[in-house]
Each structure stands twice: as structure tokens, then as C-alpha cells.
C-alpha positions as CSV (number, residue, x, y, z in Angstrom):
1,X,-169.4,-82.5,254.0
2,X,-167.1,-85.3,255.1
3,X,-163.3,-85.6,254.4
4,X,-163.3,-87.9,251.4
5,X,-161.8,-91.6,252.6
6,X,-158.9,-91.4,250.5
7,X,-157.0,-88.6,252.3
8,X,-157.4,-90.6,255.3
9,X,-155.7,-93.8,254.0
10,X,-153.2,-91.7,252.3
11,X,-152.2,-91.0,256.3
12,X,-153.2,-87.5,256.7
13,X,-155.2,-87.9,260.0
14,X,-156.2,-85.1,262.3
15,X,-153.4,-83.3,263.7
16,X,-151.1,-84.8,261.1
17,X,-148.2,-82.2,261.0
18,X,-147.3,-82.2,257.4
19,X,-145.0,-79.7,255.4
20,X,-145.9,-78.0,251.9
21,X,-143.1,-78.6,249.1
22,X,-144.6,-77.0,246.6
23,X,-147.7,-76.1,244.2
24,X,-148.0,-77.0,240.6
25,X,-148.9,-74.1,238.7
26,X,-152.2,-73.2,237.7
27,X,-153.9,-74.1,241.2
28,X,-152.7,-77.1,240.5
29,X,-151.7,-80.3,243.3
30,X,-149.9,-79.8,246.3
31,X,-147.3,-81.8,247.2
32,X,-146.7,-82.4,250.7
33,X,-144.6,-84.4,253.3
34,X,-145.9,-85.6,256.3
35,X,-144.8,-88.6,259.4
36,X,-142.0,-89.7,260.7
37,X,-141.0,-91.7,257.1
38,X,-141.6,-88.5,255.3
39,X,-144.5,-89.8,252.9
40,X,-145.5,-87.6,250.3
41,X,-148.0,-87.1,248.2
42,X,-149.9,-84.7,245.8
43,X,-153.2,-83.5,246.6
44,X,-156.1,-82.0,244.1
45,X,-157.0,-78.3,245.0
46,X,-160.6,-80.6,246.2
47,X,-158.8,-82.4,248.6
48,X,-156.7,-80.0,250.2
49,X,-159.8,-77.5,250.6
50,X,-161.2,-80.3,253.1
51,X,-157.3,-79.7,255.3
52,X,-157.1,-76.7,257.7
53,X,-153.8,-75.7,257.9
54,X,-152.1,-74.1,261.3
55,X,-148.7,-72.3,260.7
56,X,-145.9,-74.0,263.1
57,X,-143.5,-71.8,264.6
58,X,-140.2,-73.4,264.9
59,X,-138.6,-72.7,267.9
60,X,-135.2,-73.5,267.0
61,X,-134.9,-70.1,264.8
């Protein structure tokens, strides 16, 4: 199955680096931050499933 178009015009492109705020309870959105303006947005638990997600290590630690 394809990534649905919309995640892709909401900016999240492969190898978008992105940060988790938070999740709404319930399995409910996630609400992320991503890009040099620091966009965010919310994502269904159907969207996000289509998003592999690689932990960063920050260096600077």
C-alpha cells in the first residue's frame, strides 16, 4: 500500500527528520514537529502506521 497523498503535502517526505510532541490518549493523533519552520501537525494512528521511525542520537549529550 502507498503512503496516502496527504502526508506528503503535509511535508513529511522521506527522510524528513521530525520530532514526537506527544500522543493523545486512547491511541489517539500524534502530534509532531518537523523542518526547519517547525511545522506541526497531528496525525491519525492510520497515517503514522505508513511512517517508519529511526531513533536519532544526539551527539551533543
Amino acid at each position: 500500500m502507498d503512503m496516502p497523498v496527504k502526508i506528503i503535502e503535509m511535508g513529511i517526505l522521506p527522510h524528513t527528520v521530525f520530532k514526537i510532541l506527544y500522543q493523545a490518549p486512547f491511541n489517539g493523533p500524534l502530534y509532531v514537529e518537523f523542518g526547519e519552520e517547525k511545522s506541526r501537525i497531528a496525525l491519525r494512528p492510520e497515517e503514522a502506521d505508513f511512517i517508519i521511525v529511526e531513533e536519532l542520537i544526539d551527539a551533543g549529550k
